[in-house]
N, C-alpha and C positions, 0 to 999 in steps of 0.2 A: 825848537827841538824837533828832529825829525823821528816821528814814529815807527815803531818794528815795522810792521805791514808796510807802510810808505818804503822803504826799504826794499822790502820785497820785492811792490810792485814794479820798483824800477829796475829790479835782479828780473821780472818774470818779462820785462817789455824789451830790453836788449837780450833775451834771451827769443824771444818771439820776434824780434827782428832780422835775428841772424840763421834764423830756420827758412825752408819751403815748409808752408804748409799743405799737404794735399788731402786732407779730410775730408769727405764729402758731406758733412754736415756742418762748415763754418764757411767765414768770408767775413774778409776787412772792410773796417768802418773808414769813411774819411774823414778826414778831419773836423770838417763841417759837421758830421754826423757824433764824431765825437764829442765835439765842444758841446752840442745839446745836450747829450746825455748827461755832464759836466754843468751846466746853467742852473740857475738860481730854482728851474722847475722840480728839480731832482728831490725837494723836501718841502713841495705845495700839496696840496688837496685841489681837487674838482671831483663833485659828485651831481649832476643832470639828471635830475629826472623827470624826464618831458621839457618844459622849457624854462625847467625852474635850475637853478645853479645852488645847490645848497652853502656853497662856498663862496664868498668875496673876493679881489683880488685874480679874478680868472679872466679880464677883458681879453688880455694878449692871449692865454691858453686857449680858450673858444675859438679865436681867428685861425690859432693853427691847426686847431681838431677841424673847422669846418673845409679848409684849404688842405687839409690830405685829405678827408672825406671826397671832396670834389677830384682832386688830383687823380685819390686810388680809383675813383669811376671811370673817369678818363683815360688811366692807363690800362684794365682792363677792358674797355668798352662794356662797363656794368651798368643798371642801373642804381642798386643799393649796395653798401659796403659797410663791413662794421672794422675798424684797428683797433678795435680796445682789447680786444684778447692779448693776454699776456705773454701766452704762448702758443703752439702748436697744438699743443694737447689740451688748451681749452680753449679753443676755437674747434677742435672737435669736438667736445663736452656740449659746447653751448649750438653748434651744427644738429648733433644727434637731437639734442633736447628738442628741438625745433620742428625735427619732423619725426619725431616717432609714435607718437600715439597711443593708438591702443594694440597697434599691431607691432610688437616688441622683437619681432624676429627678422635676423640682420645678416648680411653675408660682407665678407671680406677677405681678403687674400691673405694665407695663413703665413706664420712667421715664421717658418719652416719653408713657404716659398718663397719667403723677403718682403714678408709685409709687418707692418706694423704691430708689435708687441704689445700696446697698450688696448687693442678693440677684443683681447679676446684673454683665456689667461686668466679671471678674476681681478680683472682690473674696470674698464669701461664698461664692460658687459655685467659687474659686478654693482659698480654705482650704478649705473644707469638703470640696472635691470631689465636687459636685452639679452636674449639667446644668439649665441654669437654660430652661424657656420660658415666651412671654407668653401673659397670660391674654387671650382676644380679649373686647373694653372698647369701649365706643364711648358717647359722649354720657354721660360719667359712669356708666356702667351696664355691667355684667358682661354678655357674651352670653351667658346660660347656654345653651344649647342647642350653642353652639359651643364654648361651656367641656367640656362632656360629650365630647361627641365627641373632643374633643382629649385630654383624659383620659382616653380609651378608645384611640385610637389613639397614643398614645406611653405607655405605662402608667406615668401618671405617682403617686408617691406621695406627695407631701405637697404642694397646694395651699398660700397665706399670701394670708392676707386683710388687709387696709389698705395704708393711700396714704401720701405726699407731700402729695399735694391729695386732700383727703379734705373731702367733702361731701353724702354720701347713704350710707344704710346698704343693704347688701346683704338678698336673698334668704338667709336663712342656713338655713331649712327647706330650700328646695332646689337649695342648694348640699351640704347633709346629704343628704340624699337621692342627688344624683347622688355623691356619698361611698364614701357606706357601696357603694352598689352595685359601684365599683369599687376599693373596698379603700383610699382614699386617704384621709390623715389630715389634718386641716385647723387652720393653726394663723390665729387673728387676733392680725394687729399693732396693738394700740389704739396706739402711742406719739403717735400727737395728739389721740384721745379717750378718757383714759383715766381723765378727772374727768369729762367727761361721761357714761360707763359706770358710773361712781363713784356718779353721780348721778339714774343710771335716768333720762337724757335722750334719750339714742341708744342704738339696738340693744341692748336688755335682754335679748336673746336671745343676744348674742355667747358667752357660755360654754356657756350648753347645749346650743349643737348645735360649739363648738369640741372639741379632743382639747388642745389650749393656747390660753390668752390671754395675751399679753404685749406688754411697751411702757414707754416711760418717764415718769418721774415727775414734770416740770417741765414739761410743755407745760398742756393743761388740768388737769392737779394740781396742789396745793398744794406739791408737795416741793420737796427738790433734783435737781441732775442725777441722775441713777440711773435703776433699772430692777425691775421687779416681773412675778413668772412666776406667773401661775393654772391651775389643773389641777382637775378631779374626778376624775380616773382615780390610781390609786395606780400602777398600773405605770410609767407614764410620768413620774411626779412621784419614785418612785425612779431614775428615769433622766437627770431632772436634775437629782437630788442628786449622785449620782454623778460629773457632769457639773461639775461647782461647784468645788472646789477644787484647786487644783493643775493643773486643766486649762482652765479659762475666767481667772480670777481666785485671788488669796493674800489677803492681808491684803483685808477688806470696806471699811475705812474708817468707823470707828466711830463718828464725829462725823455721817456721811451718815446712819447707820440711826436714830439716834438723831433727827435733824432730820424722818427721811422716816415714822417714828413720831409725832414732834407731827401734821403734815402728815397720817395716816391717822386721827388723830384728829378736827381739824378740819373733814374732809371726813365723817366719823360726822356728825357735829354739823352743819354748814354743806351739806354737799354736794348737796340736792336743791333748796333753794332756789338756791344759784348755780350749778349746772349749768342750770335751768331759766333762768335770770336772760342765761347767755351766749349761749343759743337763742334768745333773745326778742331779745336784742340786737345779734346776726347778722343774723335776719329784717329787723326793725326799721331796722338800718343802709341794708343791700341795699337795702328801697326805696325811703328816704329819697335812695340813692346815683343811683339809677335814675330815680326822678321827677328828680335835678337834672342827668337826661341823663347820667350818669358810667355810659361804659360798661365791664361785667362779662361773664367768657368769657361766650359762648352757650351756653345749654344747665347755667350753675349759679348762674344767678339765686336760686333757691329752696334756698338751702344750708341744713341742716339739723345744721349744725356750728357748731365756732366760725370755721372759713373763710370768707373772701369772697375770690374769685380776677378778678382785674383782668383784661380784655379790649386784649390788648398793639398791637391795632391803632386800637384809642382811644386810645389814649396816642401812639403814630404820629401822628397826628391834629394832638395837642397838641405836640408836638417831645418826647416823652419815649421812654425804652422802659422797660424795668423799673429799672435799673443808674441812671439821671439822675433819674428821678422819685423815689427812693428817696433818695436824693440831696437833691433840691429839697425833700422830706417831713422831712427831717432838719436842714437847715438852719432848716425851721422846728418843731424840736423836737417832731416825730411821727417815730416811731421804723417801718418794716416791712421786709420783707426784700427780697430781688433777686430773687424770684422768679414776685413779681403775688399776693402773698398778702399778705390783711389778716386778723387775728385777732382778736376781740375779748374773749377769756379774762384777757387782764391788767385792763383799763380795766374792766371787768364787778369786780373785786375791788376796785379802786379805787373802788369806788361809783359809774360814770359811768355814764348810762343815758338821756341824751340825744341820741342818735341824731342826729336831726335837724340837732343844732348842729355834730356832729359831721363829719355830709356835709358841708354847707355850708365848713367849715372844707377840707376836703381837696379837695372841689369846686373851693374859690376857689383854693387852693396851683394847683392843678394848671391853672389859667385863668391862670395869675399874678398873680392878686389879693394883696392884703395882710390876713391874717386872726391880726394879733399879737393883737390886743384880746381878740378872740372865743378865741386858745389859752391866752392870760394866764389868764383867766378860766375855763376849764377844767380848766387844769392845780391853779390854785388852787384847786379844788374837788374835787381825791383826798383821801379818803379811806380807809384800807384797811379792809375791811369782812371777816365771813366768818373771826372767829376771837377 
């Protein structure tokens, strides 16, 4: 007997077949990756604490938890690494816990200038019980000089670096710099470059001048949803070990490490060609998007990610805003979010790297043109590549 859901799932997979996705917060699994998550691990227990296994039955589990362990050090050039976090947003839970102390005041870039919604708000500043302030931002760019001073006059201790809308890398020498001077520990949130980090596309420097790197596994990675914590410092990488069980997350979900281990492999093998491949093909989009007149905020024409951020008063323009055009992009099976962000980290896997056709395509949606032919024949020509 086949079940509703089951049913579904196969109305939601030829349905997600026959679309471009360009979300910038997903990206497909392969097969490999899915068949893990799929394996007999998906309804086991392991629970480690120190070198005790409270669970039986985990000999195979172990080898893959310590074979991404080693993996994900190697592909960062780290020396400690946690993937037990289940997600993005607690691998920052379990990051902040780690180094905040007793000095509770924290600075981060506001959601207002495309940062992260959950560090400020009554949410992580709420659990955690951190005073949350903004980092002063302007034209996609950090004010350092005002960032300093601000860190000077509220002593604040731990800065977080990455976005929401993430499109240029930071000064991280002197962001380090103004740091160290005032005692303040700096953590980067890759969770939407975190295969492009993976892939020595963007800021190659993010760990060496961080005290943590952390972020999730499913936007420009290969994995599942999840989360991965990098550290060189050992005190603080005891701090979120400590930090891990029993107090952030229990059970890891052993089917996730096991899929986010293919996925660290993967990315060994694949990752600097297709980080380099999603760069080119952001660039590449943008001006294609740009020459056909589609206009992008001001000021992140030159994305250097896998973002392109839509300019809401273009769309004004056109009778859209974010919410309709998202909408209208859907109906004709291009997938992006509500928020003016285009990604091109999935299509970039998918082996598409026509740009050009691309614009045009979304160009014409958003004109009210009819561009079935041109999507037909695109869609038809995914590929998954990169594994």
């Amino acid at each position: 007997m086949i079940m509703e859901t089951a049913r579904i799932i196969d109305e939601y997979d030829k349905y997600r077949n026959s679309t471009l996705n360009l979300q910038a917060s997903e990206n497909v699994l392969s097969p490999d990756a899915r068949k893990a998550l799929s394996s007999d691990m998906a309804s086991r227990y392991s629970l480690s604490i120190g070198d005790y296994n409270a669970y039986g039955g985990t000999v195979y589990f172990d080898r893959i938890l310590d074979l991404l362990k080693d993996n994900t050090c190697r592909l960062f050039d780290s020396k400690y690494c946690d993937p037990r976090p289940l997600s993005g947003h607690v691998a920052a839970e379990m990051s902040l816990l780690s180094v905040l102390g007793k000095n509770k005041n924290v600075m981060a870039i506001s959601e207002e200038d495309g940062g992260y919604p959950g560090y400020s708000g009554g949410h992580l500043d709420r659990v955690l019980g951190y005073k949350f302030y903004e980092a002063p931002y302007s034209n996609f760019e950090l004010e350092y000089d005002l960032v300093e001073e601000k860190i000077k006059a509220n002593n604040i201790g731990t800065i977080i670096l990455g976005q929401s809308m993430f499109i240029k890398p930071y000064d991280m020498k002197r962001i380090s710099e103004i740091c160290e001077k005032h005692g303040t520990k700096i953590l980067y949130d890759a969770s939407h470059v975190m295969g492009l980090l993976a892939g020595k596309a963007f800021q190659p420097d993010a760990l060496k001048y961080s005290n943590i790197v952390y972020g999730s596994t499913h936007k420009t990675f290969f994995g599942p949803q999840g989360g991965i914590i990098l550290t060189d410092e050992e005190d603080i990488y005891n701090q979120i070990e400590d930090n891990a069980i029993f107090n952030t997350m229990d059970n890891i979900n052993l089917s996730r490490i096991a899929s986010l281990s293919i996925a660290v492999e993967e990315m060994l093998k694949f990752g600097k060609v297709y980080a380099g491949s999603v760069v080119k093909n952001t660039a590449n989009l943008s001006h294609s998007l740009i020459e056909n007149g589609f206009g992008l905020l001001p000021g992140s024409e030159n994305s250097e990610t896998h973002q392109i951020l839509i300019d809401p008063e273009y769309l004004k323009g056109k009778g859209f805003d974010y919410h309709s055009f998202s909408t209208q992009l859907e109906k004709n099976r291009i997938i992006i979010d509500r928020f003016g962000r285009i990604g091109t980290q999935e299509i970039t896997r998918w082996g598409i790297s026509d740009m050009e056709s691309l614009s045009d395509i979304i160009t014409g949606i958003c004109n009210k043109l009819n561009r079935a032919v041109e999507i037909n024949d695109m869609i038809g020509a995914k590929a998954l590549k990169f594994w």
